[in-house]
N, C-alpha and C positions, 0 to 999 in steps of 0.2 A: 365481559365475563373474565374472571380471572383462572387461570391455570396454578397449580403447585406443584413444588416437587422440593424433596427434602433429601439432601443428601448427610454421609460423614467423613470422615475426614479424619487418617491417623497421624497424616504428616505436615509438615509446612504452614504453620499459622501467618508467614510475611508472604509467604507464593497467591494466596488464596485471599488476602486482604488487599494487595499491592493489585491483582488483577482487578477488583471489582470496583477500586478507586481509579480506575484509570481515566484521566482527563477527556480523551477522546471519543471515550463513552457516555461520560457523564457530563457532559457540557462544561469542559472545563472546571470540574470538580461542585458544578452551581448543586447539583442534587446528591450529595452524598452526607449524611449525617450520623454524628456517634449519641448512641445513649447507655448511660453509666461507664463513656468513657472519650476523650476527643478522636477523630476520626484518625489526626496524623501522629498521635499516640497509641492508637487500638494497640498493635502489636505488641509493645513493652508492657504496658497494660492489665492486657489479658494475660503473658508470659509472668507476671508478678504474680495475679490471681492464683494461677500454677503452683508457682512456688510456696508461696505463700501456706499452701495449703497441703504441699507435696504431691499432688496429682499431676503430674509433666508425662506419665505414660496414658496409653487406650487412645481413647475417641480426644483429638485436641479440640477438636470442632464440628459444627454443624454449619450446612451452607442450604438454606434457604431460597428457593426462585419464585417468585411469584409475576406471573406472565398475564398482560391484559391485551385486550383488541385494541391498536391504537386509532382506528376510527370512534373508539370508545369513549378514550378519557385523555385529556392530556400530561404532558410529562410533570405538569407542578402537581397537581392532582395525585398521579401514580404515585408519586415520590410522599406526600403526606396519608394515603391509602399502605404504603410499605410504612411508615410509622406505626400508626394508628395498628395497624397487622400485629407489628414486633413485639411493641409494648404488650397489647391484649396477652400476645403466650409468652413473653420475658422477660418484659418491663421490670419485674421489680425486684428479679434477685438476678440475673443474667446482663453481661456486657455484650453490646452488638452493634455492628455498621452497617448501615443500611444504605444500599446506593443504587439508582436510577437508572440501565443505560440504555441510549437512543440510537444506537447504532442498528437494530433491526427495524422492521416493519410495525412486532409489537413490540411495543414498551413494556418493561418488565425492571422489577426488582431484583436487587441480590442483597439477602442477609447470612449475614456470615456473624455467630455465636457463639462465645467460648461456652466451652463442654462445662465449665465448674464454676458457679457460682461464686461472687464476689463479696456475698456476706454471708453464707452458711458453710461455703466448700466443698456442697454436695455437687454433684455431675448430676446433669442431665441424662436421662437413663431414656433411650428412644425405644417405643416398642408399636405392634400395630395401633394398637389405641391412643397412644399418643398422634400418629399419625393422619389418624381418622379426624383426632382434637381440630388439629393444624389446618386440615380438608375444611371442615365442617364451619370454623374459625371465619375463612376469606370470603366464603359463601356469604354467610353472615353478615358481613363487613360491604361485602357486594351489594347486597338487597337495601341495606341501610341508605348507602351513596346511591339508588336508584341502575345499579349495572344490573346485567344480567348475570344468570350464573349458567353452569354446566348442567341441563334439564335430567342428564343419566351420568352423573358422575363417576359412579360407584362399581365396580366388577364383580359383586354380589349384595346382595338386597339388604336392608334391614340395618347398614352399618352406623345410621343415625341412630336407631334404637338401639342398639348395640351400645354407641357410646354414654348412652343416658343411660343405659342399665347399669353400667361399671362405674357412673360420675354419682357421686355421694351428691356434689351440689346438686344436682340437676334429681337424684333423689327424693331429696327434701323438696324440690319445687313442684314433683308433682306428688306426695303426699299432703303436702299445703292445699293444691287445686282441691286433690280428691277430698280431702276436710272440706273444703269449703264450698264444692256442690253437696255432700250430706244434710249441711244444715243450714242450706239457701234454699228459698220457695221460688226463687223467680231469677230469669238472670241478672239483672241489676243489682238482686243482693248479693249474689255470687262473685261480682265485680266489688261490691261494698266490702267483701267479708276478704279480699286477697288484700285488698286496700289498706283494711286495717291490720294487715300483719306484714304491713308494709312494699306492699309489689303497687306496680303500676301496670295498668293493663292498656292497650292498644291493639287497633285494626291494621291489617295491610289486606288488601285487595288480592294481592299473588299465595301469602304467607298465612293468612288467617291470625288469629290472635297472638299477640307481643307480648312478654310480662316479662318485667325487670325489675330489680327492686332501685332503691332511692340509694342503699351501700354497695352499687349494682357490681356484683361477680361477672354476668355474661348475662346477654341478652338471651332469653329462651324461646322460642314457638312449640307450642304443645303439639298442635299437629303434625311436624316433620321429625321430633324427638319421641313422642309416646303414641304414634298413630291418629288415627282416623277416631279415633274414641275422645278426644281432646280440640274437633273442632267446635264453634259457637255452638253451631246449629247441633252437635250431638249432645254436647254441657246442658244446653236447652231442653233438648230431650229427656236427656237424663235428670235433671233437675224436675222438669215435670211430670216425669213417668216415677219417681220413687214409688217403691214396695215399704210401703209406711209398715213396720211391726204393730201390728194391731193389739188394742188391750179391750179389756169386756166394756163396751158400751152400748147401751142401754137401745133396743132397735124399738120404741116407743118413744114418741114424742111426750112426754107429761111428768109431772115434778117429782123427782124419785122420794122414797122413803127414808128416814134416818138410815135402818137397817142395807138397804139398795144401795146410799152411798156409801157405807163404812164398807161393803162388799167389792164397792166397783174403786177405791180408793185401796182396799187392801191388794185385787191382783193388780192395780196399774203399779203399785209399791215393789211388788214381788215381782213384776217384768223389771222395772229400774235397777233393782240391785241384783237382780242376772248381769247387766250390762256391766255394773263396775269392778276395776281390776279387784283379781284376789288380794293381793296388798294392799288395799286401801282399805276395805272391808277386816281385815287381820289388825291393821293400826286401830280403827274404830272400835273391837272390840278388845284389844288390849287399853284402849283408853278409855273406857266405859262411855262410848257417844256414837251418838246414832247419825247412822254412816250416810242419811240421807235427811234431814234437816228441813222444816220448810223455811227458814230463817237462820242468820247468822247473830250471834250477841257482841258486839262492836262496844266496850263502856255502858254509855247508856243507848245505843240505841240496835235496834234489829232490824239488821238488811235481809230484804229476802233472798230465797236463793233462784238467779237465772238459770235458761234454759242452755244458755252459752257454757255457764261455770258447773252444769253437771256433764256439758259433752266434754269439758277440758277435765275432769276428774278421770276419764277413760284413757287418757296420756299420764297418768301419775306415774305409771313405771317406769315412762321414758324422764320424765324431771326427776326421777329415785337415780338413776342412772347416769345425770346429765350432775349429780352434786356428788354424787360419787368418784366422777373425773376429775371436776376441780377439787374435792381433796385429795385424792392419791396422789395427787399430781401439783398440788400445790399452786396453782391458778388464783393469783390474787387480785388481776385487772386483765381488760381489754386485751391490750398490749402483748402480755403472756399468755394467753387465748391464742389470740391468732400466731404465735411465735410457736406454740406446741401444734396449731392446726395446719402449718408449713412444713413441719418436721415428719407428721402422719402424713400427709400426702405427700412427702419426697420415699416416705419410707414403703408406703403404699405402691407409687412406679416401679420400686428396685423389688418388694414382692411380684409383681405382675408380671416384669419383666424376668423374671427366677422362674415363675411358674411357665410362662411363654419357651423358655429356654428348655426346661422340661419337658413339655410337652413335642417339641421337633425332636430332642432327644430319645423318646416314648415311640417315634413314629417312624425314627433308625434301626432302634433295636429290633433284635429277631429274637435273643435269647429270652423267652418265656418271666421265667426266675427275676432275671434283672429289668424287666419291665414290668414286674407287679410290682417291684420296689418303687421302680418312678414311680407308677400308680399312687401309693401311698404317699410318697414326700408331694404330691401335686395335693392329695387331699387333704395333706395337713398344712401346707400352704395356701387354700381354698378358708379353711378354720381363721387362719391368720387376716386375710384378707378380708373378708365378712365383719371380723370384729374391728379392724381397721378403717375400713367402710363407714359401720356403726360411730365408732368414735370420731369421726372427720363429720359425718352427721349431726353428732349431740355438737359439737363444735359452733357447729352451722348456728344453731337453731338456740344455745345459748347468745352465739355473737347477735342474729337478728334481735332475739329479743331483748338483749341490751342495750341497741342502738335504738330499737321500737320507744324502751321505758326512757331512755334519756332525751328522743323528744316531745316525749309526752311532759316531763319535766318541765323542758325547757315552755311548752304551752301553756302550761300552769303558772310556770313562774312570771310568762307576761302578761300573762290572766290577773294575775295579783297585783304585778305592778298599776293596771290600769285600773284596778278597784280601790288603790289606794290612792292615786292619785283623782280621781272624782273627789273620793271621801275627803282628801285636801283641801280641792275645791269649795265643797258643800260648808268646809267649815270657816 
C-alpha cells in the first residue's frame, strides 16, 4: 500500500533537490530520474522556467512522498510506480525529479516539482481538491500493479465523490454511463454502447467495473467515484427495471383499424416531440420541416430515421453550444482544442482555489456586512466556475468525438483499400 503527502515550499529549490538526490539514499544515484528536465540540471532548469516567465516569488515548489510497505514491492519497481505516479499529475506541462530512497524500512519516493510550468507559465495552484486528485491518483495506480491500498483513507466520507463532482472529465464519464443505460435493454448492450463512444470497460474483483477510454485521460471506476448506483449488478438492475414512458397501445390482441392506427401513431407523435429540445423544434419550424421525419432525403436515396439518432437529437443544445465555442474562440484543429482546454482547467484551479480562500476568509470574519460581501463574491465565483466546468466538458466531448470520427475514417479507408485491391485481382 502506498502512503502520500504533499507538501510546499517557499524556499531553496538546490536545499530540497540536492537532499532527495542524495547518493546514499538512492543507491548511489541508480533510482533517481528527471522528467522534462536532467536530474543533475533540475535546479538551473527549473530556476530558468522562473525566470523565464517572471514567477521567482510564492510557492517555488512542491515536494511530493509517496511511501510503500517494503515487504511489498521492491526498490526497482517503487522507483518506476514514482514515475508512472508523476507523470499521471505533471507529466506534460511540469518539470520534476523523482528519486527512490532506501535508507528506511519502507521504501518511498520523493518528488519534488517546480511550482510554474515550463510551457504555459502558469503555477500550480494546490488546493484541497487538488489533493484529494493526488490521494485518489496512487490508489489507483496501486490497485492496477496488484498492491494494496489504505481500506479508510479519508477523514471524512465521500471525498471520492466529491472529487468526481468538481472533475468535468470524470463528469462527462458518467453522463456517457447514464446515456448509455437509458437506451441499452441488457447489459451487454450497455458495454456495446460505451464501446462505441469509445471507452473500454473491464472487471476487477476488489474494484468492480474499469472504464477508460482508448485517448485515456484517467482510469475511472464508477463505484468508488459515483457510488453504489454504478456498480454491475445495480447498471443491471437499472437497465432492467426501466420505467418505459408509456404511449397508447392497444390492450387487444387483433389487427387495428385505419382509423386505431392514425390515433395510436398520432399520440406516440405527440409523446416524441414532448421529448425534443425547444431549439430544435423552433429551427424546424422556421425552416418549414417537420421536426420528426420517418425518413431522411440523402440525393437519391431515403434513410430512415434511427432510434439512436432521435435520442442524439435530445443533446442538440449541447452540440448548439459545443460550435459556438469553437467559433467565439476560433478553434480550428485538435491541437487548439486541447491548447484552450489546458488554459480552462489551469484557469478553473486558480477559481477554486479564490473561492476555497474565500470561504476560510467567510469563516474568520465576525463583522456581519463584510461577510455578506464574501457571500456574494463566492456566488459569483460559483457562476464562473459552473460555466467553466461546462466549457472544459463541451471540450471533452468535441475532442472524444473527433478522435471517435477519425478512426472511424481511418476503418473506412482500409475497408476501401481492401475492396479495391480484390477488384484488382478480379480483373
Amino acid at each position: 500500500m502506498a502512503v502520500t503527502k504533499f507538501l510546499t515550499r517557499k524556499t531553496r529549490l538546490d536545499t530540497i533537490i540536492k537532499y532527495i538526490m542524495n547518493g546514499e539514499k538512492t543507491e548511489k544515484m541508480m533510482y533517481v530520474s528527471g522528467v522534462n528536465c536532467r536530474p543533475d540540471t533540475a535546479i538551473y532548469e527549473m530556476q530558468d522556467t522562473k525566470k523565464r516567465f517572471d514567477k521567482e516569488d510564492g510557492i517555488i515548489s512542491y515536494h511530493l512522498i509517496q511511501s510503500f510497505d517494503g515487504k511489498e514491492i521492491s526498490p526497482k519497481k517503487c522507483h518506476e510506480l514514482g514515475l508512472q505516479y508523476a507523470k499521471e499529475l505533471f507529466g506534460d506541462d511540469f518539470q520534476f525529479v523523482v528519486a527512490t530512497h532506501l535508507n528506511t524500512d519502507n521504501v518511498h519516493n520523493h518528488i519534488v516539482i517546480n511550482s510554474v510550468s515550463f510551457k504555459s507559465g502558469y503555477k500550480f495552484y494546490s488546493n484541497r481538491e487538488t489533493k484529494d486528485f493526488i490521494r485518489i491518483t496512487s490508489d489507483f495506480i496501486c490497485r492496477e500493479n496488484g498492491l494494496s491500498v489504505i481500506k479508510t483513507p479519508w477523514k471524512n466520507k465521500g471525498y471520492y465523490k466529491l472529487y468526481a463532482k468538481n472533475n468535468p472529465y470524470m463528469q462527462l464519464v458518467k453522463k456517457d454511463i447514464d446515456e448509455a443505460i437509458d437506451v441499452s435493454y441488457s447489459y451487454k448492450g450497455f458495454v456495446s454502447k460505451l464501446e462505441s463512444k469509445g471507452y473500454y470497460v473491464s472487471e476487477n474483483e476488489d474494484t468492480g467495473l474499469i472504464i477508460e477510454r482508448d485517448n485515456s485521460y484517467q482510469v475511472v471506476r464508477p463505484q468508488e467515484l459515483f457510488g453504489n448506483n454504478y456498480t454491475k449488478e445495480k447498471i443491471t438492475y437499472r437497465i432492467e427495471n426501466k420505467i418505459y414512458n408509456q404511449v397508447y397501445i392497444p390492450k387487444k390482441k387483433y389487427k387495428m383499424s385505419i382509423e386505431e392506427y392514425k390515433k395510436f401513431k398520432q399520440k406516440q407523435r405527440q409523446h416524441q416531440l414532448r421529448e425534443l429540445p425547444a431549439l430544435y423544434i423552433l429551427i424546424c419550424l422556421l425552416l418549414r420541416i417537420d421536426p420528426l421525419p420517418e425518413k431522411i432525403e440523402f440525393k437519391d436515396y431515403k434513410v430512415p430515421i434511427t432510434k439512436e439518432m432521435k435520442i442524439s437529437l435530445k443533446h442538440l443544445e449541447n452540440l448548439s453550444q459545443q460550435t459556438i465555442l469553437l467559433v467565439e474562440n476560433k478553434i480550428n484543429n485538435l491541437d487548439e482544442l486541447k491548447s484552450y482546454r489546458y488554459n480552462l482547467e489551469e484557469n478553473l484551479r486558480v477559481l477554486k482555489g479564490k473561492r476555497e480562500n474565500l470561504w476560510r476568509k467567510r469563516k474568520r470574519e465576525t463583522n456581519p456586512e463584510i461577510k455578506e460581501k464574501i457571500t456574494h463574491e463566492i456566488g459569483d465565483l460559483k457562476v464562473l466556475i459552473n460555466k467553466t466546468n461546462k466549457d472544459i466538458v463541451n471540450c471533452y466531448e468535441i475532442e472524444n468525438r473527433t478522435i471517435l470520427l477519425k478512426n472511424q475514417l481511418e476503418i473506412e479507408k482500409s475497408k476501401e483499400i481492401v475492396k479495391s485491391k480484390k477488384r484488382d485481382r478480379v480483373r
